[in-house]
Residue frames as qw, qx, qy, qz and C-alpha x, y, z in Angstrom:
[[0.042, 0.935, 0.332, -0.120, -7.70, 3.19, -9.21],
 [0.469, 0.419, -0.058, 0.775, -5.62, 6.07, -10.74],
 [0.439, -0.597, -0.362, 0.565, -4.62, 8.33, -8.09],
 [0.232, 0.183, 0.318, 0.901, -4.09, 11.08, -10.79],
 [0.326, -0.496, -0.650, -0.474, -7.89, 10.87, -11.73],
 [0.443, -0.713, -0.540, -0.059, -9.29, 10.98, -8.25],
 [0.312, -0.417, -0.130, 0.844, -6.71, 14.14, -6.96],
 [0.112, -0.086, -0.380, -0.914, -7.70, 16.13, -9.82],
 [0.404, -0.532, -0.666, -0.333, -11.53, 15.13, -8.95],
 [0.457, -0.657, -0.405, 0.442, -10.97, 15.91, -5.55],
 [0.350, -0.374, 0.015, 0.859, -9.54, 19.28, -6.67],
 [0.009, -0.393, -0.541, -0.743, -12.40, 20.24, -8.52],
 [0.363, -0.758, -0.515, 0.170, -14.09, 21.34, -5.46],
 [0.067, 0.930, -0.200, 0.301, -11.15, 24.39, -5.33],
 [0.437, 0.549, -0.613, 0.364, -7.45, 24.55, -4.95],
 [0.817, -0.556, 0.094, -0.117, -6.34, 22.48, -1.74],
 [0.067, -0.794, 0.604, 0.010, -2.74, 21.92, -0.54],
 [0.370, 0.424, -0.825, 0.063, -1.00, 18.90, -0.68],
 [0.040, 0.077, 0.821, -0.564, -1.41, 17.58, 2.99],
 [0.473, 0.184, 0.103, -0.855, -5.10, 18.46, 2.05],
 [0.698, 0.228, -0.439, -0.517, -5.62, 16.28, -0.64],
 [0.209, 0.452, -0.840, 0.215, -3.98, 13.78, 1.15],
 [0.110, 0.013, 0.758, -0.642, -6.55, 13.86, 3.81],
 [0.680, 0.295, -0.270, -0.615, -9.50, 14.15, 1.17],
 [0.642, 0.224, -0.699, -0.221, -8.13, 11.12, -0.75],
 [0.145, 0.248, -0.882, 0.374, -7.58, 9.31, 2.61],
 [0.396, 0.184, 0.448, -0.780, -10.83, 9.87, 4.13],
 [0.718, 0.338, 0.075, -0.603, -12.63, 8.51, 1.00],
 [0.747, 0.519, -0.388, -0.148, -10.49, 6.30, -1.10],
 [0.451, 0.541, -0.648, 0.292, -7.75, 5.07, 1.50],
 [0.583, -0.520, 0.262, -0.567, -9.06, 3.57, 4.36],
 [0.985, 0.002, 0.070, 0.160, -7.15, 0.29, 3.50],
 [0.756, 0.006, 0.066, 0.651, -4.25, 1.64, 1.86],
 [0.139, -0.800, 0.095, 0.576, -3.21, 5.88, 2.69],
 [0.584, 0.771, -0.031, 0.253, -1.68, 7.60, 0.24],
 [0.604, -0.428, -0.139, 0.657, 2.03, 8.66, 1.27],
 [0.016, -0.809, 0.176, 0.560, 3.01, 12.39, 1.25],
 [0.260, -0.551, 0.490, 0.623, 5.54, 11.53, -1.25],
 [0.284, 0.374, 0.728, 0.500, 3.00, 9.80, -4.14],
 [0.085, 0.815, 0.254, -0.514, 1.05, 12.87, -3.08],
 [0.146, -0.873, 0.075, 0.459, 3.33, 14.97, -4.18],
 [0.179, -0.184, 0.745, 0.615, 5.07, 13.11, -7.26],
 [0.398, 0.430, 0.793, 0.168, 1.88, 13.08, -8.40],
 [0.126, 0.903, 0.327, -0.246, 0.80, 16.38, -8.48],
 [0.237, -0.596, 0.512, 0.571, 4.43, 17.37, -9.92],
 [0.201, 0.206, 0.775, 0.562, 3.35, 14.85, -13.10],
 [0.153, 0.750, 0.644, 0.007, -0.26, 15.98, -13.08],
 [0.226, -0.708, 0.213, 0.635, 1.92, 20.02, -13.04],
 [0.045, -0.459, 0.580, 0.672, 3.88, 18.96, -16.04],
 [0.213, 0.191, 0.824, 0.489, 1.05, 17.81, -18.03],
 [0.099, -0.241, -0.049, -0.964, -1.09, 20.94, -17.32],
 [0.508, -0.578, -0.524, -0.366, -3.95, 19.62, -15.74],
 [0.435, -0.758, -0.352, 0.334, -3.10, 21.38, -12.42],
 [0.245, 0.719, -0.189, 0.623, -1.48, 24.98, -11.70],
 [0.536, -0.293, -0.501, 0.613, 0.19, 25.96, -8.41],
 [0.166, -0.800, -0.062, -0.573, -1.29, 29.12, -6.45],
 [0.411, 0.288, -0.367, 0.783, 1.02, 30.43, -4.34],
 [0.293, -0.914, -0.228, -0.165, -0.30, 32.21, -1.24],
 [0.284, 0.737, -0.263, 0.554, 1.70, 35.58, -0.38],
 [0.136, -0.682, 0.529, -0.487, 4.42, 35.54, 2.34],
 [0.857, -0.384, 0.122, -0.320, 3.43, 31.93, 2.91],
 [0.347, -0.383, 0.849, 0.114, 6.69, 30.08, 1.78],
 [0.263, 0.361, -0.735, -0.509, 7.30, 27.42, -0.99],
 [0.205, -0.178, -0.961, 0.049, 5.43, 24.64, 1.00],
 [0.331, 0.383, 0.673, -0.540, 2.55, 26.13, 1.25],
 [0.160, 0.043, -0.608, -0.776, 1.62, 25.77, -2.69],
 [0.696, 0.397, 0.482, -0.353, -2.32, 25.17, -3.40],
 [0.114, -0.184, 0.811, 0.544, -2.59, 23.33, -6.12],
 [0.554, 0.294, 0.551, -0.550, -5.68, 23.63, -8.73],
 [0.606, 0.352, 0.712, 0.040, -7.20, 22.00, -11.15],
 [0.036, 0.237, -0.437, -0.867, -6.71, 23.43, -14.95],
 [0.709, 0.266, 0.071, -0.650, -9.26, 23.05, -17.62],
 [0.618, 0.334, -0.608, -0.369, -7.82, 20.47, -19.35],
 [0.010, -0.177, 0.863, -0.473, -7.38, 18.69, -15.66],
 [0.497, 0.155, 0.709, -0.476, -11.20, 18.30, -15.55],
 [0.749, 0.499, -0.294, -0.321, -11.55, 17.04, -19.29],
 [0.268, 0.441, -0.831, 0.210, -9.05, 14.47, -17.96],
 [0.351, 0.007, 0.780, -0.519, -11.48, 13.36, -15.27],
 [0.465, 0.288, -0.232, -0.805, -13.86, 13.51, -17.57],
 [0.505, 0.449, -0.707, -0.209, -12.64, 11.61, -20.37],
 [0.130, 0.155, -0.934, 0.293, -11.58, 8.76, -17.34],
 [0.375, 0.189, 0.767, -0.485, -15.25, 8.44, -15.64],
 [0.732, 0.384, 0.003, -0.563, -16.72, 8.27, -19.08],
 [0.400, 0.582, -0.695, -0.136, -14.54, 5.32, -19.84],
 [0.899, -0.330, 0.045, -0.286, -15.18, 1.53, -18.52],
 [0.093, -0.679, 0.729, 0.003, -13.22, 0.17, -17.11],
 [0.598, 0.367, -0.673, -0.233, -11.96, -3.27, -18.11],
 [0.830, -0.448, 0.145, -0.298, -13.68, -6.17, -16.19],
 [0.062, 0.606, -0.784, 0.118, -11.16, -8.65, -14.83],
 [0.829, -0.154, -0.142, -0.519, -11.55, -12.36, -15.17],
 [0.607, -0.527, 0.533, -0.264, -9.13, -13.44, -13.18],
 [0.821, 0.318, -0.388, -0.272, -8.16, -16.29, -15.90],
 [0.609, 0.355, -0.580, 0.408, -4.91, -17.26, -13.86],
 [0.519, -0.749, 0.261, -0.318, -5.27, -16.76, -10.17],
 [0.131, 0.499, -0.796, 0.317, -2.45, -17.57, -7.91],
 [0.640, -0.068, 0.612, -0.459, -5.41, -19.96, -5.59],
 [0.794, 0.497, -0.239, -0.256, -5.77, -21.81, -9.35],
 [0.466, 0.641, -0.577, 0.196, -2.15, -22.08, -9.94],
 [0.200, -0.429, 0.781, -0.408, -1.94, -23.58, -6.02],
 [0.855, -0.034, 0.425, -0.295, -4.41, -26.46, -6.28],
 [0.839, 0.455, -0.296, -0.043, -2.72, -27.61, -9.42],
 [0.200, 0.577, -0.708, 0.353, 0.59, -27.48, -7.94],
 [0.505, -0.207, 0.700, -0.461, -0.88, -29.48, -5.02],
 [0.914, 0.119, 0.146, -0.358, -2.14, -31.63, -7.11],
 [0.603, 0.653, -0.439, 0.132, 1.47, -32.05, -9.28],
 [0.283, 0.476, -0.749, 0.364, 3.52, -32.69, -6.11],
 [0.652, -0.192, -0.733, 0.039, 1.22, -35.10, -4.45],
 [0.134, -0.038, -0.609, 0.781, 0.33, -32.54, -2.02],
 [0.004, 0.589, 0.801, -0.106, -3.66, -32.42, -0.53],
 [0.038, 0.257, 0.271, 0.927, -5.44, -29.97, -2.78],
 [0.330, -0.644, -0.638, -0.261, -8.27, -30.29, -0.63],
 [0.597, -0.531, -0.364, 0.478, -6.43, -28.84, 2.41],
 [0.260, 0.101, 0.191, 0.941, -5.24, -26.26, 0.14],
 [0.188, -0.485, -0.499, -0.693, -9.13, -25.30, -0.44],
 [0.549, -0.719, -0.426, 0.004, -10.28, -25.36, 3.10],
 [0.404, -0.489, -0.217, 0.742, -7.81, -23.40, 4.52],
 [0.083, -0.159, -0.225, -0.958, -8.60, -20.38, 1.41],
 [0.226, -0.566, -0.670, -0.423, -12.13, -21.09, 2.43],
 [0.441, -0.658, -0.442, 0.421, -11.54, -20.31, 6.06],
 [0.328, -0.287, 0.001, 0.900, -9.57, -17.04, 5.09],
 [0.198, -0.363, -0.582, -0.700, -12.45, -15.98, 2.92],
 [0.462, -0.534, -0.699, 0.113, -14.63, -17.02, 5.89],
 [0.547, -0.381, -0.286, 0.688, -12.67, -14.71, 8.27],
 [0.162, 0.231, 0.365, 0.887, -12.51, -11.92, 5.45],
 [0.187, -0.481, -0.366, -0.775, -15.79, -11.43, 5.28],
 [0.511, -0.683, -0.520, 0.044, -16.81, -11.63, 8.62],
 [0.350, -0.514, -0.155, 0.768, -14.49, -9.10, 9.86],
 [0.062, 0.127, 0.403, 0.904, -15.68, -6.84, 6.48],
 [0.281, -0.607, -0.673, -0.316, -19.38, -7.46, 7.62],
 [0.409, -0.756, -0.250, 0.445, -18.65, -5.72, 11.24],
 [0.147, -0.269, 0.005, 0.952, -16.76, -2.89, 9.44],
 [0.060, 0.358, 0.556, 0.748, -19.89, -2.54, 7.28],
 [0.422, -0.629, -0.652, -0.024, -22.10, -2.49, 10.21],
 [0.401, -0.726, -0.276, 0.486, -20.58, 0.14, 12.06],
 [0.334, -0.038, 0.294, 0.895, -19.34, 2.38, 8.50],
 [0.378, 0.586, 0.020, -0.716, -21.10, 5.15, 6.60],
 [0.704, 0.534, 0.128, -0.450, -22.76, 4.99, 3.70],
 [0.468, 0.759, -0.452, -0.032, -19.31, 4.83, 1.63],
 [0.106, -0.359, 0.922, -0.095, -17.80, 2.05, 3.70],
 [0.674, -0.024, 0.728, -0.121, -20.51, -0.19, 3.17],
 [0.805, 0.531, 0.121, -0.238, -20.44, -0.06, -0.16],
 [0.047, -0.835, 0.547, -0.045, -16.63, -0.68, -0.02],
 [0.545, -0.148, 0.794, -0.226, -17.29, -3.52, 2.21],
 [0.732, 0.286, 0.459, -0.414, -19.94, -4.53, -0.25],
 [0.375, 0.753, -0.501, -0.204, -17.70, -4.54, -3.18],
 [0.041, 0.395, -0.910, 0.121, -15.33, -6.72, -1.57],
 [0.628, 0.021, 0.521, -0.578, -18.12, -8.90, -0.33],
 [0.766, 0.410, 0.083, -0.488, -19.58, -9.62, -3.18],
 [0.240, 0.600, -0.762, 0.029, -15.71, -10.42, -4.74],
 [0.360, -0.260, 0.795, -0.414, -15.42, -12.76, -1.69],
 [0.710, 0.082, 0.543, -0.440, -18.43, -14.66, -2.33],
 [0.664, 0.626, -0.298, -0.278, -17.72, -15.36, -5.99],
 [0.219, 0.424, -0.860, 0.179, -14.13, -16.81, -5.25],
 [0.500, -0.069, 0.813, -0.289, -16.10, -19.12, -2.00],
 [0.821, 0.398, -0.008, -0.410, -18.51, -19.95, -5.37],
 [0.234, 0.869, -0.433, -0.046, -15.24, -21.48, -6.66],
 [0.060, -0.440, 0.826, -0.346, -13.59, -22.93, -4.24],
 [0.613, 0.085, 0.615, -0.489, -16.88, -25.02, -3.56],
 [0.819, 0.513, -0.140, -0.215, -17.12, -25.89, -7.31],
 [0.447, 0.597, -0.646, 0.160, -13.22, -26.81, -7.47],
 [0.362, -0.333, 0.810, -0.319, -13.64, -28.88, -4.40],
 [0.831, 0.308, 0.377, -0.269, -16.47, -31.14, -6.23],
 [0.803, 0.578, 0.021, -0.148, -14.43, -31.28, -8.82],
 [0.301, -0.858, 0.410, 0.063, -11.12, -31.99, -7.73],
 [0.732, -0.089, 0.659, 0.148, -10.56, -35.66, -8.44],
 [0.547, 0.818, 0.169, -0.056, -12.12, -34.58, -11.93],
 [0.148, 0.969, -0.194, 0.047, -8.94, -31.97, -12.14],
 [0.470, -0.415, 0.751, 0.207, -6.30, -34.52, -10.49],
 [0.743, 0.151, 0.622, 0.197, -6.88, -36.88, -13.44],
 [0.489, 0.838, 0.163, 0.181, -6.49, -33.76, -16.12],
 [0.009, 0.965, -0.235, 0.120, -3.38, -32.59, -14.77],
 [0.683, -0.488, 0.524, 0.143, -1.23, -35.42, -13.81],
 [0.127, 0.635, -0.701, -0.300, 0.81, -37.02, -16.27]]
């Protein structure tokens, strides 16, 4: 996700400080991974020098309290970005790929390799189902996101296990 894109969105509601957005973006977008103060703030400094924000001052309040709002060309920027698809990923190389071969190359048990990702998948989504169960609207469709991810890859892992022996005899030497 471009943190640019979704401050400037979030600042199309009207000018909000720093520490503001922070808590915005957190509250909707960061409930896995925060934003820190400090990409906050380099960001809004790039999003500054490329005009799509401006900095209102409020009087007698001191330099750290800047609001920062959205220009015009800042929400033609959002625009532009939610009218744009984004580019599906197909995962061609995955590092869980790249480990059953290896296990298969150094004579080590690609099957053990698959059951233990299966269990961690397993684990995944059961602890993603209880945060859906007890989230708003917006966490379960988070959850459900990932979910859905999740279940693909166990598709996978259950195909690549039927076919393992299949894959040892294409990859050895």
């Amino acid at each position: 996700m471009s943190v640019g894109h979704a401050l400037l969105g979030l600042l199309e509601g009207g000018p909000r400080h720093g520490y503001d957005l922070k808590r915005s973006y957190d509250e909707r977008f960061g409930a896995d991974r925060p934003l820190a103060y400090g990409q906050v703030y380099s960001t809004l400094a790039r999003l500054l020098k490329n005009g799509f924000v401006e900095v209102e001052s409020e009087p007698g309040a001191g330099p750290e309290r800047k609001r920062y709002a959205v220009t015009d060309a800042g929400v033609a920027d959002v625009a532009a970005w939610l009218a744009q698809p984004e580019k599906p990923e197909p995962y061609l190389q995955s590092t869980l790929y790249t480990k059953v071969v290896l296990a298969l190359l150094t004579g080590h048990d690609a099957d053990a390799v698959l059951d233990t990702q299966r269990a961690e998948h397993l684990r995944l989504m059961r602890e993603l189902t209880r945060r859906k169960d007890g989230g708003d609207l917006a966490d379960q469709l988070v959850c459900d996101h990932a979910l859905f991810h999740l279940e693909a890859d166990l598709r996978w892992l259950e195909l690549t296990a039927a076919r393992v022996q299949q894959l040892a005899a294409h990859v050895r030497p």
